[in-house]
ROTOR-357608 format. One record per atom (N, C-alpha, C): residue number from 1; residue in three letters; atom name; x, y, z. Coordinates in steps of 0.2 Angstrom, whole numbers, plus 5000, padded with zeros to 4 digits. Layout:
<atoms>
num|residu|atome|x|y|z
NUM|Ala|CA|X|Y|Z
...
</atoms>
This chain:
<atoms>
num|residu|atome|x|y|z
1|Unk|N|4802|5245|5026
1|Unk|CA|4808|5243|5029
1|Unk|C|4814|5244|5024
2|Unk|N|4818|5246|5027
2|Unk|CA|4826|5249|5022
2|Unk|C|4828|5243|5022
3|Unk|N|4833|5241|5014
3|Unk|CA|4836|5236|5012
3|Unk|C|4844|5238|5016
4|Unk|N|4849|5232|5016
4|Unk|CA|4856|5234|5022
4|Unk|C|4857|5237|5014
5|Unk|N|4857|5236|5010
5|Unk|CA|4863|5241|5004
5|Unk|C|4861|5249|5004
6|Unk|N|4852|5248|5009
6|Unk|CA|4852|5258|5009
6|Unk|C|4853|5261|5014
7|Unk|N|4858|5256|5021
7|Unk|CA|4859|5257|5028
7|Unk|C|4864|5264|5028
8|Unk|N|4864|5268|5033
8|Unk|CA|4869|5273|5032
8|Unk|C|4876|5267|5036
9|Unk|N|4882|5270|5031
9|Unk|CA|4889|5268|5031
9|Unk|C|4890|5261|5026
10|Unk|N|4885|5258|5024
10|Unk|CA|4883|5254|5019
10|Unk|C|4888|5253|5013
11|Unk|N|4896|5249|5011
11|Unk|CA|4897|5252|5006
11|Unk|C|4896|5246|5002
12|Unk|N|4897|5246|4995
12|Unk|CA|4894|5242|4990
12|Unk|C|4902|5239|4988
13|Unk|N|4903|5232|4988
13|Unk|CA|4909|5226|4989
13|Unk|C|4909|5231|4980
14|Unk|N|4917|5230|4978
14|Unk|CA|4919|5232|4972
14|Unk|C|4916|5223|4969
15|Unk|N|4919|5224|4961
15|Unk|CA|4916|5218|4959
15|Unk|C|4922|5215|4958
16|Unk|N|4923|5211|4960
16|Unk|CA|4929|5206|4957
16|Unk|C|4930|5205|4951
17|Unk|N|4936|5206|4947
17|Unk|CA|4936|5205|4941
17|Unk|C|4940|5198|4941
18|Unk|N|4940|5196|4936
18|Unk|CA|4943|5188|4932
18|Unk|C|4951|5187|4933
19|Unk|N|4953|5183|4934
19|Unk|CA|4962|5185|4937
19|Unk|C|4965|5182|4930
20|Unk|N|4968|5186|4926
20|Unk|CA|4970|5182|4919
20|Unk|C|4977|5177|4920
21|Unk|N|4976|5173|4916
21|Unk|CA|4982|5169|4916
21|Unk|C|4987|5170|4916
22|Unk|N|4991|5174|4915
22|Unk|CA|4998|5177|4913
22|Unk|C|4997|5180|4922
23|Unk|N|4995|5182|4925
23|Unk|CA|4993|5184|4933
23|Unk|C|4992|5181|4938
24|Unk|N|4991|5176|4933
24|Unk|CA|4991|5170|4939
24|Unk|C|4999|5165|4938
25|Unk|N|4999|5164|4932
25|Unk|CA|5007|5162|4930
25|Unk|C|5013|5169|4935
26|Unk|N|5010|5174|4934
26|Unk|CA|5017|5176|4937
26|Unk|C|5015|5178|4945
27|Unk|N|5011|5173|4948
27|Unk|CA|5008|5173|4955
27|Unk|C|5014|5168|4957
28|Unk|N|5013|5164|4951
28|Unk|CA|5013|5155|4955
28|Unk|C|5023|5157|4954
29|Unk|N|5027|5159|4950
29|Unk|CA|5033|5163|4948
29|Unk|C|5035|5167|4952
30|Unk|N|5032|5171|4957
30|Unk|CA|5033|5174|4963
30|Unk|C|5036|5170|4967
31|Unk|N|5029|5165|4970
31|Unk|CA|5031|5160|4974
31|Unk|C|5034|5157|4976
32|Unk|N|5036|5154|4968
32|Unk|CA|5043|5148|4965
32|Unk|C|5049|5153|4967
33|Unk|N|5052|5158|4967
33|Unk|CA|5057|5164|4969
33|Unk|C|5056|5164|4975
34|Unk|N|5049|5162|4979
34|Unk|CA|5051|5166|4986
34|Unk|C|5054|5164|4990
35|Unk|N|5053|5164|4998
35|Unk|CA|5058|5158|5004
35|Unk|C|5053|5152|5004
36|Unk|N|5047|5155|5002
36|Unk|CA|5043|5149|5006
36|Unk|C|5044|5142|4999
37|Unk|N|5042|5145|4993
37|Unk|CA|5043|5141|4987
37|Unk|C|5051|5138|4986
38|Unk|N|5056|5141|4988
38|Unk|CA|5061|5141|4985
38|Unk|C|5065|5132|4985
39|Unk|N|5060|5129|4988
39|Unk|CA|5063|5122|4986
39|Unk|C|5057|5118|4982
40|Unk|N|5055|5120|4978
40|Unk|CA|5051|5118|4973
40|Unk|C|5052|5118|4965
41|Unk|N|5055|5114|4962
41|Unk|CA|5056|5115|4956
41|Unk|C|5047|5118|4950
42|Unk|N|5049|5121|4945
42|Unk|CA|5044|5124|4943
42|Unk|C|5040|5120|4936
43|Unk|N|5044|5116|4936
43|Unk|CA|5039|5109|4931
43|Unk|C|5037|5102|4939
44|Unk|N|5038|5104|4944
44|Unk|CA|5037|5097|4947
44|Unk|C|5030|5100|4952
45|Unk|N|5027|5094|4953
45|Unk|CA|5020|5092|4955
45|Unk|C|5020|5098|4960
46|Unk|N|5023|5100|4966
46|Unk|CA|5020|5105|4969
46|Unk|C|5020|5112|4965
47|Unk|N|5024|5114|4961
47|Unk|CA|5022|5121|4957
47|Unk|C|5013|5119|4954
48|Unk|N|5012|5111|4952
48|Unk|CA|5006|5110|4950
48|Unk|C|5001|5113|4955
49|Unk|N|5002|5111|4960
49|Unk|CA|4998|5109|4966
49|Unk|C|4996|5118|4969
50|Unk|N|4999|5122|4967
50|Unk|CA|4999|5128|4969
50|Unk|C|4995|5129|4963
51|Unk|N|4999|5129|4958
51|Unk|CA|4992|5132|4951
51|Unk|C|4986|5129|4954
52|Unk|N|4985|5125|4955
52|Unk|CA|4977|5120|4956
52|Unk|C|4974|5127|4961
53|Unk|N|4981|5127|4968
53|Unk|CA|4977|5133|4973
53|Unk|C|4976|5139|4972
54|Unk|N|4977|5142|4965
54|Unk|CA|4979|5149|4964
54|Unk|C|4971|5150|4961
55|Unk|N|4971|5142|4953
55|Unk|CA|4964|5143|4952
55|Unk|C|4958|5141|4954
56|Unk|N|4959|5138|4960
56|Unk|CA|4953|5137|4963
56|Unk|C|4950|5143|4970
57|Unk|N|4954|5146|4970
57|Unk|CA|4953|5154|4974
57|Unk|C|4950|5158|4969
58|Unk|N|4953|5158|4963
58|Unk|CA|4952|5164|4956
58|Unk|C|4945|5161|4954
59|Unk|N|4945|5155|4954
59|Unk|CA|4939|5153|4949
59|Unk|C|4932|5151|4954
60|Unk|N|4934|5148|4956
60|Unk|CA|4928|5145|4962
60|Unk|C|4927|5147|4970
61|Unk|N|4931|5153|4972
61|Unk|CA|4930|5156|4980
61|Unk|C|4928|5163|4978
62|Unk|N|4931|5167|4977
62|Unk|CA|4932|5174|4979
62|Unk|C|4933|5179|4974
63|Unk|N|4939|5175|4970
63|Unk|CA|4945|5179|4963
63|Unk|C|4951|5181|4968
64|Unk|N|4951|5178|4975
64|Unk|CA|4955|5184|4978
64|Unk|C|4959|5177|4979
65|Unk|N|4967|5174|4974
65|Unk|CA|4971|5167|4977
65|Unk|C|4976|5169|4985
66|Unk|N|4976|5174|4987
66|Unk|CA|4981|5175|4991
66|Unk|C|4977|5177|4997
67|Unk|N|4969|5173|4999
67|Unk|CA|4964|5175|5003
67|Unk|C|4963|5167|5005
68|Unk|N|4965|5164|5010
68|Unk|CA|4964|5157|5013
68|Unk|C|4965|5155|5020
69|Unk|N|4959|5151|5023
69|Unk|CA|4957|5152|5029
69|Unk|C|4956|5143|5030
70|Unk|N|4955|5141|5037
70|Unk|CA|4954|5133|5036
70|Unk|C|4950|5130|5033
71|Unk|N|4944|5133|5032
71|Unk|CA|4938|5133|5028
71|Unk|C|4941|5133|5019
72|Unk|N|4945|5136|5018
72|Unk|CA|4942|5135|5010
72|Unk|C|4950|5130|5009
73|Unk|N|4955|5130|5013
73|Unk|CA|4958|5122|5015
73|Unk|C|4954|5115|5014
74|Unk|N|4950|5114|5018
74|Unk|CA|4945|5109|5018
74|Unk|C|4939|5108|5011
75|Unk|N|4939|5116|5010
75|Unk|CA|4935|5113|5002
75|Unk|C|4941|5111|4998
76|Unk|N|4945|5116|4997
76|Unk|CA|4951|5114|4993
76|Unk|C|4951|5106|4993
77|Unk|N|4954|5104|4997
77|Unk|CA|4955|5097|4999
77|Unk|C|4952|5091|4998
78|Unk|N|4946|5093|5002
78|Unk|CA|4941|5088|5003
78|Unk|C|4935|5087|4997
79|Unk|N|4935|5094|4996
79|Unk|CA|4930|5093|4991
79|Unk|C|4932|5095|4983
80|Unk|N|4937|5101|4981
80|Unk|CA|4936|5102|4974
80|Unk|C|4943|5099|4972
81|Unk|N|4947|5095|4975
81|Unk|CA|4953|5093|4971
81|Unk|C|4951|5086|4970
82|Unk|N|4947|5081|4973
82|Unk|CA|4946|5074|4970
82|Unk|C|4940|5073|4965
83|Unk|N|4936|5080|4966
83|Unk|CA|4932|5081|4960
83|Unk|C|4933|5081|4956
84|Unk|N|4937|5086|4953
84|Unk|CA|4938|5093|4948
84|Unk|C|4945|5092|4946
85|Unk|N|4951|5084|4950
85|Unk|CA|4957|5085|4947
85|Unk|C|4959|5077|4947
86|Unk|N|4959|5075|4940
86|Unk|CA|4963|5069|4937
86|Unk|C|4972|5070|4936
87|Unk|N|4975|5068|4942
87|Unk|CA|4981|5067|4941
87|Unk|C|4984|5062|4943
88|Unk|N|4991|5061|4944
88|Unk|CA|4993|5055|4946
88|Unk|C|4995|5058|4953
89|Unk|N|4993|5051|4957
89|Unk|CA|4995|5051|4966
89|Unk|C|5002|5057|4967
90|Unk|N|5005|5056|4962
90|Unk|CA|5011|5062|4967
90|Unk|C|5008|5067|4968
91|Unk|N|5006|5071|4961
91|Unk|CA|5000|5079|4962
91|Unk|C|4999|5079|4971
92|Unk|N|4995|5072|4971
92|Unk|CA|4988|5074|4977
92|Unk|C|4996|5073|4983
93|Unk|N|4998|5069|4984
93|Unk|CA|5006|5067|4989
93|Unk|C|5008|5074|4988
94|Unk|N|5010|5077|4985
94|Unk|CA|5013|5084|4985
94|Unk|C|5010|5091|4988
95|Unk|N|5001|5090|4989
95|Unk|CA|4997|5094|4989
95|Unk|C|4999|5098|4998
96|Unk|N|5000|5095|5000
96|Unk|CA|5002|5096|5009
96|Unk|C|5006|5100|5011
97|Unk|N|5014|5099|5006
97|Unk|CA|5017|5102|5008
97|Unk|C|5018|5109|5004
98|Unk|N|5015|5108|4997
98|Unk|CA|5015|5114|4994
98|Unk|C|5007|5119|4996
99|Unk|N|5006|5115|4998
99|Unk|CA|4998|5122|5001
99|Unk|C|5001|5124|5007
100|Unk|N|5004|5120|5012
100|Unk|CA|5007|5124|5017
100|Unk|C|5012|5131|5014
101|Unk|N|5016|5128|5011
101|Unk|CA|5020|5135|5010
101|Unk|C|5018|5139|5004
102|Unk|N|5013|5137|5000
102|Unk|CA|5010|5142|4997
102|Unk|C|5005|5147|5001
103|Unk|N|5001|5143|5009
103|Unk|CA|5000|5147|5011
103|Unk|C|5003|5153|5015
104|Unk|N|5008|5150|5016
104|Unk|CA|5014|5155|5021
104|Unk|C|5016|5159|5016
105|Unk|N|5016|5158|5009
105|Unk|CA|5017|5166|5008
105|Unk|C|5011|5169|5004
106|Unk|N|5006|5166|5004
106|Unk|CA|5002|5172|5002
106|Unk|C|4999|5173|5006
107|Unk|N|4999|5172|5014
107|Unk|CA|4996|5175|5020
107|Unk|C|5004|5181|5021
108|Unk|N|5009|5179|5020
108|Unk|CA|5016|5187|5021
108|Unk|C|5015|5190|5017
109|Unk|N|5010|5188|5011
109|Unk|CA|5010|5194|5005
109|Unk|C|5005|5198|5006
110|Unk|N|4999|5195|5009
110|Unk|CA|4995|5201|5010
110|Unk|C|4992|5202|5015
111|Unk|N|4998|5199|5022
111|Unk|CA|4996|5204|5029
111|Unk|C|4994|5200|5033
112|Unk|N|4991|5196|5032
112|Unk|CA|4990|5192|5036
112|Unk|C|4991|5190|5042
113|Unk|N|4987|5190|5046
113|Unk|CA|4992|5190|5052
113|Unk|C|4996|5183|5054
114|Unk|N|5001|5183|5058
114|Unk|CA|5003|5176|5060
114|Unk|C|4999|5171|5063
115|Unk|N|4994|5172|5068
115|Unk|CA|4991|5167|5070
115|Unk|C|4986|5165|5065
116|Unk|N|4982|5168|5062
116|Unk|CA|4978|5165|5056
116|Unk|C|4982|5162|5052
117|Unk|N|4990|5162|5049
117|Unk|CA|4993|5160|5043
117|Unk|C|4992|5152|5047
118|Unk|N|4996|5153|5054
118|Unk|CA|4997|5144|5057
118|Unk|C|4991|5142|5058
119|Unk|N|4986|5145|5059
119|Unk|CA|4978|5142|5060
119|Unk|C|4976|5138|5053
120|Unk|N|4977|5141|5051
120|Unk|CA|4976|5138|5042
120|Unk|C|4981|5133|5041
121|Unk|N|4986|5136|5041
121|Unk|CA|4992|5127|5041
121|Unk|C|4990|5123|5044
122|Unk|N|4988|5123|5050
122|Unk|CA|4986|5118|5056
122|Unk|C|4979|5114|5053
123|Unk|N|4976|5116|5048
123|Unk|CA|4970|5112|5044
123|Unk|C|4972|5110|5038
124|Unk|N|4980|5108|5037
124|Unk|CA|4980|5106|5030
124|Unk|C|4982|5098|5032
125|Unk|N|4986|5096|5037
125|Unk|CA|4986|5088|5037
125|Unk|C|4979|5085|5040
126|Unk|N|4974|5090|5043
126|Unk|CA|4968|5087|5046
126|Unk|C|4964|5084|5039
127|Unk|N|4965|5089|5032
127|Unk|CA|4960|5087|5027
127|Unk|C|4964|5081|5022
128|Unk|N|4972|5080|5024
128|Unk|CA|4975|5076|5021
128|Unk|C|4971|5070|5017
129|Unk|N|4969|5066|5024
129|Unk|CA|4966|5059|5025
129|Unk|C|4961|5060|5020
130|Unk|N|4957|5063|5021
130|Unk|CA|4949|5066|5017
130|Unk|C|4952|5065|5009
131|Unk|N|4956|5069|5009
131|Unk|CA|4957|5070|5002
131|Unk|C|4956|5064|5001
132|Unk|N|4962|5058|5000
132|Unk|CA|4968|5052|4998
132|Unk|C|4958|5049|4999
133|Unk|N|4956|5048|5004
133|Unk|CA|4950|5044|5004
133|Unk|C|4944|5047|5000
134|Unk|N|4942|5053|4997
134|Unk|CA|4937|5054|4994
134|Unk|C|4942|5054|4985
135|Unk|N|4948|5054|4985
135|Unk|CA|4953|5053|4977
135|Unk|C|4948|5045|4978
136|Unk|N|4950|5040|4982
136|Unk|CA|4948|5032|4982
136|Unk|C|4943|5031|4981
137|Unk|N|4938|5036|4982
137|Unk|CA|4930|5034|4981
137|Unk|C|4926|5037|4975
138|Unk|N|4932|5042|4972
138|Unk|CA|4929|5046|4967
138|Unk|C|4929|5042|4960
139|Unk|N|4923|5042|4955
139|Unk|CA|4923|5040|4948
139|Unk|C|4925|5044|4944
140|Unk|N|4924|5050|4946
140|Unk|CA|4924|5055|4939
140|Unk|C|4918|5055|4935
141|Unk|N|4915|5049|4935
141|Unk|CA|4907|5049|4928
141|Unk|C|4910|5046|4922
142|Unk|N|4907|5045|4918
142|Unk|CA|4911|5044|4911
142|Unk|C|4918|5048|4909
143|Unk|N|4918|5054|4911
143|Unk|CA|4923|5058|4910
143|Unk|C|4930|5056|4914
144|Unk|N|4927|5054|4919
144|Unk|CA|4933|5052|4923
144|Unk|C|4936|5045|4919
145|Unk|N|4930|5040|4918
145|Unk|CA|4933|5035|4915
145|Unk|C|4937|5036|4911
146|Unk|N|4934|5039|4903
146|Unk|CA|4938|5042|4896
146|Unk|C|4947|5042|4899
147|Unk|N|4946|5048|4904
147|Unk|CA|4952|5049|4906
147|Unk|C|4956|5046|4909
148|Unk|N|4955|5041|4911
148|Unk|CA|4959|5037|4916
148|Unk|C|4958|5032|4912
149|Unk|N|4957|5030|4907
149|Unk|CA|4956|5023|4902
149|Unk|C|4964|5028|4894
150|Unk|N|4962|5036|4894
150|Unk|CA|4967|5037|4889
150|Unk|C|4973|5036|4893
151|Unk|N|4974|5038|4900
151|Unk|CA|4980|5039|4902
151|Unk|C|4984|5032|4904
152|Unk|N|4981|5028|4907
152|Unk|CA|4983|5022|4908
152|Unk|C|4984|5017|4901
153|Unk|N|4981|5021|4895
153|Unk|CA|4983|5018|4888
153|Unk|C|4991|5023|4886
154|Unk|N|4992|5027|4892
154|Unk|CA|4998|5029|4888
154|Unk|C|4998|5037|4882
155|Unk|N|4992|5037|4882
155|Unk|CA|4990|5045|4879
155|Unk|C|4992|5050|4880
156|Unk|N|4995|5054|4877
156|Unk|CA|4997|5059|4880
156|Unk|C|4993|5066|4878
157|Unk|N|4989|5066|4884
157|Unk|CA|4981|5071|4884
157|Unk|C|4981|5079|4879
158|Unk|N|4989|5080|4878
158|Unk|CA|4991|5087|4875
158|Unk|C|4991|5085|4869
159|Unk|N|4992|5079|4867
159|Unk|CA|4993|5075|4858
159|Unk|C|4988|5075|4857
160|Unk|N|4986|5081|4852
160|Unk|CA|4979|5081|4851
160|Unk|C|4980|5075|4843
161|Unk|N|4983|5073|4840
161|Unk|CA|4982|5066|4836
161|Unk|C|4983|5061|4840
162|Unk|N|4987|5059|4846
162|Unk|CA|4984|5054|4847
162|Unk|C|4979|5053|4851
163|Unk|N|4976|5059|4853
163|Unk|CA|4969|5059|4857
163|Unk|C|4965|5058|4853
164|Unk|N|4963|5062|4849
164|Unk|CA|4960|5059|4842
164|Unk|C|4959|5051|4841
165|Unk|N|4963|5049|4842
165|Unk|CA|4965|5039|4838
165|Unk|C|4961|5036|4846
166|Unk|N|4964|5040|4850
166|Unk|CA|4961|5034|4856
166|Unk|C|4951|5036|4856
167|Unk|N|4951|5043|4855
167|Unk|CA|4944|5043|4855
167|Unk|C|4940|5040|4850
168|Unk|N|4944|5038|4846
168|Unk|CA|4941|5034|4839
168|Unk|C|4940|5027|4841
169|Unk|N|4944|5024|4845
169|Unk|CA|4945|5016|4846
169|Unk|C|4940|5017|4852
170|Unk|N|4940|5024|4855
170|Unk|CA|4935|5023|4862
170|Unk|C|4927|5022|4861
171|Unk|N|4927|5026|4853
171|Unk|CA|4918|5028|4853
171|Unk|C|4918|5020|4849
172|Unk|N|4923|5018|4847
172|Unk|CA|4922|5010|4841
172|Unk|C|4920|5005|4846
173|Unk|N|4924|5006|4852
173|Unk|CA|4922|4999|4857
173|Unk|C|4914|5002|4860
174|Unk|N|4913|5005|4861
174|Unk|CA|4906|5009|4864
174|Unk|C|4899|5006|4860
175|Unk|N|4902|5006|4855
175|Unk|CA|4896|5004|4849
175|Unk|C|4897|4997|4850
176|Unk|N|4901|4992|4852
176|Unk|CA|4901|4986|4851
176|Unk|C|4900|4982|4859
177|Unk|N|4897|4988|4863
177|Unk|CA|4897|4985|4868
177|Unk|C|4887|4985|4870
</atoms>
């Protein structure tokens, strides 16, 4: 029996290479220039919320962030942003409108057709709900705690001294518990 990779017309998928950071930053800098991004500030939670969906295409679908269907909407959503992202309620509040129009232009950017682009927009308020309700039910594990116990202390997660001092008071109450 012939295997399908030795079938005639057979071709072998190239290998998707890694999308580096400076390519994804000037992905998400596109965006923020384009019609669809252009009322989005580029420090505020939706420019975040597109980075989440540039890296979650790049790193966990395909490599391909400008490749989105109702399906990987629904993972997006449902399943790897209340996993995989500790932030504060606005992020996830923000995520609706900024996937919408981040999908609007990376379906103009690479061709997509129009009825697919509104297919896809038309599954991002259905995964809304899921989200906000699987954020409500999500622990995170220990990890999550840590984090949610440094940030509600006030921590600021990039101050590597005062991350240091909270993880020190955090391992000191652990032992005494």
């Amino acid at each position: 029996m012939r295997r399908a990779d030795e079938a005639p017309g057979y071709v072998v998928p190239a290998e998707q290479t890694e999308i580096s950071s400076a390519a994804r930053d000037r992905l998400k800098h596109e965006f923020l220039g384009s019609l669809e991004g252009a009322g989005f500030g580029s420090d505020g939670e939706e420019a975040y919320a597109v980075s989440l969906a540039i890296d979650f295409c790049a790193d966990y679908v395909d490599r391909r962030p400008l490749r989105w269907s109702p399906v990987v909407v629904e993972l997006f959503m449902a399943d790897w942003l209340p996993r995989k992202v500790l932030a504060d309620r606005a992020v996830f509040e923000s995520v609706p409108s900024a996937l919408d129009a981040w999908v609007r232009f990376a379906g103009r950017k690479s061709g997509t057709p129009e009825w697919a682009i509104e297919q896809t927009c038309e599954a991002i308020p259905r995964w809304r709900d899921e989200m906000h309700h699987s954020l409500d039910n999500a622990s995170g594990g220990p990890s999550g705690d840590f984090l949610r116990a440094a940030r509600d202390a006030g921590v600021e997660l990039e101050d590597r001294a005062a991350l240091e001092t909270f993880i020190a008071g955090w391992n000191a109450r652990s032992l005494l518990e």
